[in-house]
C-alpha positions as CSV (number, residue, x, y, z in Angstrom):
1,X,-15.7,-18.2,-3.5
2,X,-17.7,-15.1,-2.4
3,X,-17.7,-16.8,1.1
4,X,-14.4,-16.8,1.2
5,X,-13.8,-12.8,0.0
6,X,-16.0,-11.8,2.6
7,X,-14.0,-13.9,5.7
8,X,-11.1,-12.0,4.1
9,X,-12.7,-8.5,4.5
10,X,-14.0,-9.9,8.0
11,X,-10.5,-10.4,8.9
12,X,-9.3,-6.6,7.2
13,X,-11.8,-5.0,8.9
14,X,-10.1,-6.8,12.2
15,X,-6.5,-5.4,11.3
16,X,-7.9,-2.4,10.5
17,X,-9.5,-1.6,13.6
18,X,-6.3,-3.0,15.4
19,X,-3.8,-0.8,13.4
20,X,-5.7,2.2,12.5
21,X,-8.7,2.6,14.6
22,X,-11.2,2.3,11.5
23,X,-14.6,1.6,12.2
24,X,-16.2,-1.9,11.8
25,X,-17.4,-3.4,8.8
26,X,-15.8,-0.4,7.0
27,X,-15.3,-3.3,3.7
28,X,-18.6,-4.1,3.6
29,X,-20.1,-0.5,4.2
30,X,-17.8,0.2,0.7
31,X,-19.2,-2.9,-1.0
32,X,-22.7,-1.8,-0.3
33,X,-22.7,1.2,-2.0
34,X,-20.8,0.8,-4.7
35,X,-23.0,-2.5,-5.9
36,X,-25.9,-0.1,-5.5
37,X,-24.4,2.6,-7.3
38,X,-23.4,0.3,-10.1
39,X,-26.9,-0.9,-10.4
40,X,-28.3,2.7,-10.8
41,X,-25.5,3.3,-13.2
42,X,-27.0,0.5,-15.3
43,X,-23.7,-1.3,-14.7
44,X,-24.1,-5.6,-15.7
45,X,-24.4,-8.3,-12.9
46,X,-21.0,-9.4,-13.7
47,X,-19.7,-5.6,-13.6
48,X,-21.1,-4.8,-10.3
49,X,-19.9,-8.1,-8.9
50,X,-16.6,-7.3,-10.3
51,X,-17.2,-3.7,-8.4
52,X,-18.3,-5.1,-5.7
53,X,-14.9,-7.4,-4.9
54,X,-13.0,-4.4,-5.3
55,X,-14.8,-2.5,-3.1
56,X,-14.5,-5.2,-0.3
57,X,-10.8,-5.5,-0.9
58,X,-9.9,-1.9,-1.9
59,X,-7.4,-2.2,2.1
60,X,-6.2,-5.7,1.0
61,X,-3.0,-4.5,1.1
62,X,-3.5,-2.3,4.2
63,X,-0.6,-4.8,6.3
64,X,1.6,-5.1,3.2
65,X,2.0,-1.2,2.9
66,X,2.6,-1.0,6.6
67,X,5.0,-3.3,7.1
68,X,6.9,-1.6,4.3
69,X,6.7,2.0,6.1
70,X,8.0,0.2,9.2
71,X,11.1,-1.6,7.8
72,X,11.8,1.7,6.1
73,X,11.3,0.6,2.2
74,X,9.8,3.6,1.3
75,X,8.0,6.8,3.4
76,X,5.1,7.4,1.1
77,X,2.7,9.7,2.9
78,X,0.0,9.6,-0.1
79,X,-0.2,5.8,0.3
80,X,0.5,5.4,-3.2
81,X,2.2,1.6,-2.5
82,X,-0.6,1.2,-0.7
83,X,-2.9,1.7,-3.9
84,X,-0.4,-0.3,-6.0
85,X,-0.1,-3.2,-3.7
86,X,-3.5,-3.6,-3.5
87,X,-4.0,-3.0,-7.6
88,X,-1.1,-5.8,-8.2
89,X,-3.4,-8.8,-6.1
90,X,-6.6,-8.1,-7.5
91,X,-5.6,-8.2,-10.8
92,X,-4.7,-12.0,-9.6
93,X,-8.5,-12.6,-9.2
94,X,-10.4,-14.1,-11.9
95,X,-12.6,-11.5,-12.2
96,X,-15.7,-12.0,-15.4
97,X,-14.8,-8.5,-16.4
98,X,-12.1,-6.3,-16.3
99,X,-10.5,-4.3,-12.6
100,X,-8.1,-2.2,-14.2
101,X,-7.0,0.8,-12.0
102,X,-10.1,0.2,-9.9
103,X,-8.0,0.2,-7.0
104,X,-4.8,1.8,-7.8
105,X,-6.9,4.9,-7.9
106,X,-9.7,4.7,-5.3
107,X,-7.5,7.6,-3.2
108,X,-7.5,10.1,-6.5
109,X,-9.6,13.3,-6.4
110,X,-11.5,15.2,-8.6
111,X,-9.3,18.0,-8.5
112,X,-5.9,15.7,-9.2
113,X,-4.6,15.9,-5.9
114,X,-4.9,12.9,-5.2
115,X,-1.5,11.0,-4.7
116,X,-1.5,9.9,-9.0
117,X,-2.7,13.5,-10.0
118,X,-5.9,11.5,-11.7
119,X,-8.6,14.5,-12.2
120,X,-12.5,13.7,-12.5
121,X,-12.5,11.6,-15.9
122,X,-9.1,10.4,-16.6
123,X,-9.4,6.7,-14.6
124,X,-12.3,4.7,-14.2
125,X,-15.5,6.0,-13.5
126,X,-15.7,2.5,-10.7
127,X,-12.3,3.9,-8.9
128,X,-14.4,7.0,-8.4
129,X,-17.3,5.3,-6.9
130,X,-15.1,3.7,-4.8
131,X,-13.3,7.1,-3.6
132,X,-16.3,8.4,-2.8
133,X,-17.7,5.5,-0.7
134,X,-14.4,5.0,1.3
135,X,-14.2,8.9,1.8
136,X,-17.4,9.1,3.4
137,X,-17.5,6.1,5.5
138,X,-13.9,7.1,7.1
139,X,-15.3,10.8,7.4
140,X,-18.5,10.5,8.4
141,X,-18.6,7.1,10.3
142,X,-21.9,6.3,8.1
143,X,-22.8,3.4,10.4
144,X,-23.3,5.8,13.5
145,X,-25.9,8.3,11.6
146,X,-29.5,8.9,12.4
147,X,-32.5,9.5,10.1
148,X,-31.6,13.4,11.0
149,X,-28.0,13.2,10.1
150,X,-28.8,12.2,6.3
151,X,-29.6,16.2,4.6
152,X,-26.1,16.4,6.3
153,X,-24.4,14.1,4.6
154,X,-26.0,15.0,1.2
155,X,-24.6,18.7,1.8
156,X,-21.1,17.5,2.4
157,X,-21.4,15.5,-0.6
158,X,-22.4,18.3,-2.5
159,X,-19.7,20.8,-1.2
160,X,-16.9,18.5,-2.2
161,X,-18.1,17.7,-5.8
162,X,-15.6,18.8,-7.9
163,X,-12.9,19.0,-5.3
164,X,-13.1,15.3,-3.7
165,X,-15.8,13.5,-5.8
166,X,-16.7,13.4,-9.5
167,X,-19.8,14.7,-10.6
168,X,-20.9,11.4,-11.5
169,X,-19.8,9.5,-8.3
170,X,-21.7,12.5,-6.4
171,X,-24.8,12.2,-8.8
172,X,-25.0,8.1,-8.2
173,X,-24.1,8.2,-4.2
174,X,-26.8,11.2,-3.7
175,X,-29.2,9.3,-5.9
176,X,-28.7,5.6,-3.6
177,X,-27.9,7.4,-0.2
178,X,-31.5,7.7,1.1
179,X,-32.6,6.7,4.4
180,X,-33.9,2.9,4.5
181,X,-30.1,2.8,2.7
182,X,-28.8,4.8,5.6
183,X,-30.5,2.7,8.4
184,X,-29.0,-0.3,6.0
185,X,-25.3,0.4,7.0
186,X,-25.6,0.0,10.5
187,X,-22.9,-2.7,12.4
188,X,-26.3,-4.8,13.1
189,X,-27.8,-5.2,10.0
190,X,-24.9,-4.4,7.7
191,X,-23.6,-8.3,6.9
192,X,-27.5,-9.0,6.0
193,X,-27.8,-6.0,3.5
194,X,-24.5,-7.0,1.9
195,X,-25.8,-10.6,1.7
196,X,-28.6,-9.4,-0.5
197,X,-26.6,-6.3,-2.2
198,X,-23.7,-7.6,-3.1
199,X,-23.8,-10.3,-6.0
200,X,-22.1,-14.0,-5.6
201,X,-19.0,-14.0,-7.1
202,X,-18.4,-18.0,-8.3
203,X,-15.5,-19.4,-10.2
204,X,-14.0,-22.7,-10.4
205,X,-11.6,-23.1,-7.7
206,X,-8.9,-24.6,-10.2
207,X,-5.2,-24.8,-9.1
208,X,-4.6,-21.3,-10.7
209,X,-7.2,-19.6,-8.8
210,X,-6.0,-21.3,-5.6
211,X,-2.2,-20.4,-6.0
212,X,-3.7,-17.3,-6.3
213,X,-5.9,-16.9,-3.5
214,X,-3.3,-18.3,-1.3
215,X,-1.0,-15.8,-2.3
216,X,-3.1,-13.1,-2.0
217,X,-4.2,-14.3,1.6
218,X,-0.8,-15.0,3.0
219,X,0.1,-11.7,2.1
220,X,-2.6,-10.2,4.2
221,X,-1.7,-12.3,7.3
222,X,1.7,-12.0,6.9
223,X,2.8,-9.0,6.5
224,X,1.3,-8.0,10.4
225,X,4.1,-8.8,11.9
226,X,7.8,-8.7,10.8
227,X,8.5,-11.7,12.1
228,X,5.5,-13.5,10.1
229,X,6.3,-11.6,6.6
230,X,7.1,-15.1,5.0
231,X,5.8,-17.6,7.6
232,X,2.0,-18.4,5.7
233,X,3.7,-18.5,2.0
234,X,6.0,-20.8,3.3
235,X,3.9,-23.1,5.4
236,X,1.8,-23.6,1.9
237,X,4.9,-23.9,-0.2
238,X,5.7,-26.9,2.0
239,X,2.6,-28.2,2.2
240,X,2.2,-28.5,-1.1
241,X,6.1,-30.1,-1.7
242,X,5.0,-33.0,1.4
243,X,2.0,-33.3,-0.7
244,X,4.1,-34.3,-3.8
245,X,6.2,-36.6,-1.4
246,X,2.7,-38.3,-0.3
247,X,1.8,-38.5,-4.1
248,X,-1.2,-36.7,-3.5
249,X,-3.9,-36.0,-5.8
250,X,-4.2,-32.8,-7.8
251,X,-7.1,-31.6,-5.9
252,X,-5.5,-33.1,-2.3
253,X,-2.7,-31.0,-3.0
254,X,-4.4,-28.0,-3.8
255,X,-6.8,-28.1,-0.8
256,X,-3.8,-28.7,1.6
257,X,-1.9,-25.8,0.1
258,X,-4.9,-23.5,0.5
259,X,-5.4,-25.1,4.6
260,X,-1.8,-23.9,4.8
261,X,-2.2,-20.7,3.2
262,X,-5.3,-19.8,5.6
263,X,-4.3,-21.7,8.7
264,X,-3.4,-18.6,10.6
265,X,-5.5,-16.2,9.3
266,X,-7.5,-16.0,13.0
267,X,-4.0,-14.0,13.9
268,X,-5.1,-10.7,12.0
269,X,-7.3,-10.1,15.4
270,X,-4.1,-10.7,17.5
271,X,-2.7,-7.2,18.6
272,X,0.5,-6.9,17.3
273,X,2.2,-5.8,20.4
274,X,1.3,-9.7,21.7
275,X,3.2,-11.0,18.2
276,X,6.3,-8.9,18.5
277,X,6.7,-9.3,22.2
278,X,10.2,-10.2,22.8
279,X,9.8,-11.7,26.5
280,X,7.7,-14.5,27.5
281,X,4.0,-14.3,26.7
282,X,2.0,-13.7,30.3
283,X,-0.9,-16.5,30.8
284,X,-3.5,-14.0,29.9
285,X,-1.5,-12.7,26.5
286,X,-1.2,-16.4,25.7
287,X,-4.8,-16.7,26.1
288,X,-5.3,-14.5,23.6
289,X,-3.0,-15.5,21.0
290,X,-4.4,-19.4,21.7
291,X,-7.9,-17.6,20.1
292,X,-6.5,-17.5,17.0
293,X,-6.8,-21.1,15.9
294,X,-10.8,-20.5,16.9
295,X,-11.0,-17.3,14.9
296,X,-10.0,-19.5,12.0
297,X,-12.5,-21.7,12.3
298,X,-14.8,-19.1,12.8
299,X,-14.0,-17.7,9.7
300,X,-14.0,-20.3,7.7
301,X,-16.9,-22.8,9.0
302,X,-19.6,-21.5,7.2
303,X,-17.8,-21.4,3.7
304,X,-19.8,-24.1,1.9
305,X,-17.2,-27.2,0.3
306,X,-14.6,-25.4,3.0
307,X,-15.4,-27.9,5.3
308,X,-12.1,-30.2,5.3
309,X,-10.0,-27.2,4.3
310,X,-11.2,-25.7,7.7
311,X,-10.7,-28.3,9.8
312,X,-6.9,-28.8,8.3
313,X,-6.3,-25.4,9.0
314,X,-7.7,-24.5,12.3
315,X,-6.3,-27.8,13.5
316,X,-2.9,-26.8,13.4
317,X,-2.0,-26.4,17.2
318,X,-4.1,-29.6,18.0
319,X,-1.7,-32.1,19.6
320,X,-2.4,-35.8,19.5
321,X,-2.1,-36.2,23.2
322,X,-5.0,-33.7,23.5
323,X,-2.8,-30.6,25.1
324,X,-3.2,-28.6,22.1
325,X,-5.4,-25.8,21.1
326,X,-8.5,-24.6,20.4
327,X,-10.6,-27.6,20.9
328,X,-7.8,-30.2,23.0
329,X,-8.5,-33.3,19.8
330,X,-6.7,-36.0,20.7
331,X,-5.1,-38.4,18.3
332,X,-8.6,-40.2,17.2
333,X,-9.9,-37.1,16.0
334,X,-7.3,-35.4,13.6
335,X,-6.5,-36.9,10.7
336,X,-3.7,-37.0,8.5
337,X,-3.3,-33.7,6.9
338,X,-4.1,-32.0,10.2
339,X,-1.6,-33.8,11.7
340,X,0.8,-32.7,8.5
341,X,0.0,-29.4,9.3
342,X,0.8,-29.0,12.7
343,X,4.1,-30.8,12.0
344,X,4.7,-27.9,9.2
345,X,3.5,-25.2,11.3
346,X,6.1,-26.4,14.3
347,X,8.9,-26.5,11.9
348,X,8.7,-23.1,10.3
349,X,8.0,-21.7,13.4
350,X,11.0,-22.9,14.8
351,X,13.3,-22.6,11.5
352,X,12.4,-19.1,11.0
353,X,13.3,-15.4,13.3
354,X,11.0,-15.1,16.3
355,X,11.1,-12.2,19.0
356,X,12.2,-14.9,21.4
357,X,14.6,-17.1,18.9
358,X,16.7,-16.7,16.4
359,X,16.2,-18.8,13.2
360,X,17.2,-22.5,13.4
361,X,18.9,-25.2,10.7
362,X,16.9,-28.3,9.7
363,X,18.8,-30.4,12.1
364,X,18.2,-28.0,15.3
365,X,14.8,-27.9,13.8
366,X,14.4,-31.5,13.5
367,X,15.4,-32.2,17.1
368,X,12.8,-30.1,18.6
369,X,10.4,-31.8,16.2
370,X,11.4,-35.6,17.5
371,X,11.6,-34.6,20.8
372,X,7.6,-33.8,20.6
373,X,7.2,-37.3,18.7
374,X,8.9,-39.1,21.6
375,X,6.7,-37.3,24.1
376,X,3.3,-38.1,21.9
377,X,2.8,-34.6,20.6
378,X,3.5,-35.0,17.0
379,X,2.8,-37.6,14.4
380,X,6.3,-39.6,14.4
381,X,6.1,-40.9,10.7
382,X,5.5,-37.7,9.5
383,X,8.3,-36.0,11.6
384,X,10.6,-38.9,10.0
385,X,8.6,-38.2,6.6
386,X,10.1,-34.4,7.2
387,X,13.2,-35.3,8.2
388,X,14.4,-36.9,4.9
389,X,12.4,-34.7,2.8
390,X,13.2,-30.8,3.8
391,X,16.6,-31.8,5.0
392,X,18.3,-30.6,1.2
393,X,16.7,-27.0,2.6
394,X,18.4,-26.7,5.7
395,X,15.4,-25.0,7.3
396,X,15.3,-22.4,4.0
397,X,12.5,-21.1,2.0
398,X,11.4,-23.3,-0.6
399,X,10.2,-21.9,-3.9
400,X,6.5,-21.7,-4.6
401,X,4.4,-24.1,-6.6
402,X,4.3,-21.8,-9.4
403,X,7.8,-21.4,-9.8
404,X,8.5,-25.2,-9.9
């Protein structure tokens, strides 16, 4: 499951670079001290791995708080929503050891100006690790130092003890931050050093833990784009409800509903001006959207018992008369569920508000859906399959697993 965290951060550090202009790797730069600073702290393996995931995630609700500022739900210049946001889905992890507040207060200072008023003490002691880590790697762009730079970087740390940084966060970060630790954080070697630094994280991937991580994934790649806020959760939700019309297995079902819940999440590197476009995609901008189905495979390939969960999702612009996208299968090569998931992807899509369309009933839906079966795009049963089975939604959400 660790595998799978750290495709998430690979994919924040994307839409952070896109939206805010952070630095690369930032998530893992965060992780990386703060396992190390644990371990000096005398923290337990299952505490600094506990640490750790926090620290990777601490922007997992970068998109989420965002896309609130830009619909106008709230003007929060002390990102506190941002904080809570991200506090609320961590705390859906199954975690060996408690996360409280780890999150919610990684943008307190030691003085209490931070946006909670939290002084030095009064959260936890791993929030303040955090703060200081983050802080640092935004303000000093730690991956771009030299040897030279490093008595520096202890003498800023020192000048904002007490006003920016606990004493203790200060005392652990100066006590880790020496130079083979430095030369450790740069973009080239950083995903090694957080291979050894950070430790595994490994849970049972029941069907909590996977409603879970789909939720908390879908809300990362939805909320890019206002016209994607609802388009992941609801591709899983019907995933999972054709699953049940198939009679699928438990653990079928679950691994289709987490397919569905990933399939797009190669579209965090897409530059938001390409998926809010109003007009007609030029060849070269829909060259760069097409990438996204590769990016998902990218991210996903190397996650070990992934493997059909990857394929599913990253097949989900395949076409079976080989004119789909990113690796032109043609029938012979995608099975079933990939097939099921392009079919899902297509009608959502379609059903749902799009810079170029406005959202569509399940019978307008349906007839842009059999007019690709006729022409040997789409699997025809499961278009008929859809038809009868989504048709009491007339193109409307449908609830989540959990809530049925």
């Amino acid at each position: 499951m660790d595998s799978l965290i750290k495709a998430i951060v690979t994919a924040l550090d994307i839409v952070e670079g896109d939206l805010l202009g952070a630095s690369t790797n930032h998530g893992k730069r965060i992780a990386v001290l703060c396992a190390k600073m644990g371990e000096r702290l005398g923290k337990s393996p299952d505490e600094i791995t506990s640490l750790a995931v926090c620290a990777l995630l601490h922007d997992n609700a970068l998109t989420e708080y965002i896309m609130s500022e830009r619909i106008g739900g709230f003007h929060d210049p002390a990102m506190k929503k941002h904080c809570e946001y991200g506090q609320r889905n961590v705390d859906t992890l199954q975690l060996k050891t408690g996360v409280k507040d780890f999150i919610l207060y990684h943008h307190e200072c030691a003085d209490g100006s931070g946006p909670f008023g939290i002084k030095e003490g009064e959260g936890p002691l791993e929030a303040e690790l955090i703060t200081i880590a983050d802080s640092l790697d935004v303000s000093c762009h730690l991956q771009g130092l030299e040897p030279e730079d490093l008595p520096d970087i202890h003498r800023v740390i020192a000048k904002r003890t007490g006003r920016l940084y606990s004493t203790a966060a200060s005392k652990a970060m100066l006590e880790i931050l020496d130079l083979p630790m430095l030369c450790s954080l740069k973009d080239d070697v950083i995903v090694e050093t957080a291979k050894t630094a950070i430790p595994s994280w490994i849970v049972n991937a029941d069907e909590k833990i996977c409603f879970n991580l789909a939720g908390f994934i879908s809300r990362i790649i939805d909320y890019k784009s206002v016209f994607t806020c609802r388009h992941s959760t609801q591709i899983a939700n019907k995933a999972w409800f054709m699953g049940e019309y198939y009679k699928y297995e438990a653990e079928e079902r679950t691994k289709l509903y987490l397919a569905a819940a990933l399939h797009d999440i190669g579209k965090l590197a897409t530059p938001l001006a390409i998926l809010e476009k109003p007009d007609k995609l030029s060849n070269t901008e829909f060259l760069i959207i097409k990438e996204h189905s590769r990016l998902t495979w990218e991210l996903l390939k190397e996650i070990e018992g992934f493997e059909t969960i990857c394929t599913w999702a990253s097949s989900h612009h395949e076409k079976l008369d080989g004119s789909g996208y990113p690796f032109g299968k043609k029938a012979d090569e995608l099975d079933f569920n990939s097939r099921l998931l392009t079919c899902i992807d297509i009608y959502q899509a379609v059903s749902e508000d799009r810079p170029y369309h406005p959202g569509r009933n399940h019978r307008d839906t349906m007839e842009i859906l059999c007019e690709m079966a006729n022409n040997g795009k789409v699997d025809s049963v499961i278009v008929t399959d859809m038809d009868i089975a989504l048709a009491p939604y007339d193109g409307g959400d449908l609830p989540s697993p959990q809530d049925s």
